[in-house]
N, C-alpha and C positions, 0 to 999 in steps of 0.2 A: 504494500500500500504506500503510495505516496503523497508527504504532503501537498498539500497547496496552498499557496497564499492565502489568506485570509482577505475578504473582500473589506470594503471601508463600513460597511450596517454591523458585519460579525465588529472588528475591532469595537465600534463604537458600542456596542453590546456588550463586551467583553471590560474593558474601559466603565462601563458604568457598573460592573457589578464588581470593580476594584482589581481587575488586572493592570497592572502600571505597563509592564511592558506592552500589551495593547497599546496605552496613549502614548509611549514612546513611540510607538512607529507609525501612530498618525502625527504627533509632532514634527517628527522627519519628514513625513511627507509635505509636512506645510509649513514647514519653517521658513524655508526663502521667501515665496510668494508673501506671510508672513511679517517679515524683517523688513521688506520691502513697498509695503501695502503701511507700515507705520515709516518708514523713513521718510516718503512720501508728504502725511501728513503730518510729520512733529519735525522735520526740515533738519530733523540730528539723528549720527551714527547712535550715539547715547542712549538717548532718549527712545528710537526704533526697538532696542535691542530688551532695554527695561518693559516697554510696550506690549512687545510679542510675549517677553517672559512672563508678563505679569497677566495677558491674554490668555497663555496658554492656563495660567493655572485656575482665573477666574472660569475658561470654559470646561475645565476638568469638572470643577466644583460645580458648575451648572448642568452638567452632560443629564441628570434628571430630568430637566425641563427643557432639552433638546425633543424636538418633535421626531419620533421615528420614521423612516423612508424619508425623511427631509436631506437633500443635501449638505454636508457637512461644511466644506469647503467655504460658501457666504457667509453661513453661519456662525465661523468661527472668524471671519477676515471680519464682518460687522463688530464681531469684542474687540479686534485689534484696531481697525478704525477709532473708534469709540474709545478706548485709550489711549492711543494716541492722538487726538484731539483734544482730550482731557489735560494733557503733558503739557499739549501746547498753552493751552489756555490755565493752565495754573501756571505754566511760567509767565506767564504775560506778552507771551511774543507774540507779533502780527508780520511778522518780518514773512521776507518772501521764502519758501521753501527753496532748497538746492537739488533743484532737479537736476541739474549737470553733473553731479557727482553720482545722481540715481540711474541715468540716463549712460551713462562713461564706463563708469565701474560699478559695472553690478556682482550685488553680492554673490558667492559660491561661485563665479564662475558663469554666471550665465552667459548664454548668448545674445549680444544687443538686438534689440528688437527690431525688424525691418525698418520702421521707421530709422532710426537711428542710423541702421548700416550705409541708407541711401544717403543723408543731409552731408554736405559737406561741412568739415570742422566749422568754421564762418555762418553757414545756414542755423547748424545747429543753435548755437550761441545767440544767435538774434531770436530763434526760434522759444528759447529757452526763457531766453530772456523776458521774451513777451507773455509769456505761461506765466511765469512769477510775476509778473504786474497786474492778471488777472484775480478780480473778488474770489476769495478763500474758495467758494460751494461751486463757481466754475471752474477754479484752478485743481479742486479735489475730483470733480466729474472728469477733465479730462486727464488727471492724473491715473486716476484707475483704470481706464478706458483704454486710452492710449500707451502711457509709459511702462503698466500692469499687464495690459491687454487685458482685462478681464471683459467680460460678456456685460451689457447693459442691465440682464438680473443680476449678475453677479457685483457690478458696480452700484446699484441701488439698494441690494445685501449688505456690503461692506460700508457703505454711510446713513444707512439707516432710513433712506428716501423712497420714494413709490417709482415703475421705471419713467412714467412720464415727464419725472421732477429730473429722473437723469438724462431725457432726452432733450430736454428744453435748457438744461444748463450745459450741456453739451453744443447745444445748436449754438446760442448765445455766445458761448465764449468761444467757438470759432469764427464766428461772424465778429469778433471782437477781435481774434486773432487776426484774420483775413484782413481788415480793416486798418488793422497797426503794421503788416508786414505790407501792403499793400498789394493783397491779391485780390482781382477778381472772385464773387462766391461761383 
C-alpha cells in the first residue's frame, strides 16, 4: 500500500483535531504567497514576517470556525491581510508601500511575474512609482491582483471586500494609473 498525499480538506481536518504537523504542511504550502500578501500591505520585511506569523497562529486557533469544503487559501490570506493592515495602522504609517522590493526580489525564490519580466528596468520604476501614489484600497486591489496575481475572489478574500468593490477599485486605479503614465485606456 502506498501513501499519498494528503489532500488540503484531510490536512485541515486533521489540523483541527490537533495534529500540528498537518498545519505545518499547510503553513508550507502558504507561507510565500503568505509573507508576500503582508509585505505588500504593511510596506516592511519586519512587519510581513511578524504578520504571517502571527496569521498563521490566529488561523490555527480559529481552524473551528473555518467553514468546511470552503477554500482554504483566501481564507487564511484575509487573516494575513487583516494583520497586516492592523501593523500598519498601529504604527501610524500612511507612507507608500515598497512595491519595488516586492516586485524585484521576491521572496523564496520566486519567479517574477510576467508583468515584471516584460517592463523594462525605467518602465518599471515609473510604473511602481505611480502604484504607490495610488489611495491605500486601490493600491491594495491592484497589489493583490496584479503583483500576487491572485484571482478577483481571491483578492476580495484577502481584504475582506465583496468582488464588485474589487473590480471597481481595480478599474479606478488603472484609469488612474493610465492617466499618470499617460496611456490611452
Amino acid at each position: 500500500m502506498v501513501d499519498r498525499p494528503l489532500d488540503e480538506a484531510e490536512l485541515v481536518e486533521r489540523a483541527r483535531r490537533g495534529d500540528l504537523g498537518a498545519w505545518e504542511t499547510i503553513v508550507r504550502a502558504h507561507q510565500g504567497i503568505a509573507f508576500r500578501t503582508a509585505y505588500l500591505l504593511s510596506g516592511n520585511a519586519a512587519d510581513a514576517e511578524e504578520a504571517a506569523q502571527d496569521a498563521f497562529v490566529k488561523a490555527y486557533r480559529a481552524l473551528g470556525r473555518f467553514r468546511r469544503g470552503a477554500p482554504l487559501r483566501p481564507w487564511l490570506l484575509r487573516i494575513v491581510a487583516n494583520e497586516a493592515k492592523n501593523r500598519r495602522r498601529a504604527a501610524g504609517r500612511r507612507e507608500a508601500l515598497a512595491l519595488r522590493e516586492a516586485a524585484e526580489n521576491r521572496p523564496g525564490g520566486a519567479v517574477p511575474s510576467p508583468e515584471a519580466a516584460l517592463l523594462s528596468g525605467e518602465e518599471r520604476k515609473r510604473l511602481l512609482a505611480a502604484v504607490e501614489r495610488l489611495p491605500d484600497e486601490q493600491r491594495d486591489a491592484i497589489a493583490c491582483r496584479y503583483f500576487l496575481e491572485l484571482s478577483e475572489a481571491e483578492t476580495a478574500a484577502a481584504l475582506g471586500i465583496r468582488r464588485g468593490t474589487v473590480k471597481s477599485r481595480l478599474s479606478r486605479g488603472l484609469e488612474r494609473l493610465r492617466a499618470e503614465l499617460g496611456e490611452r485606456p
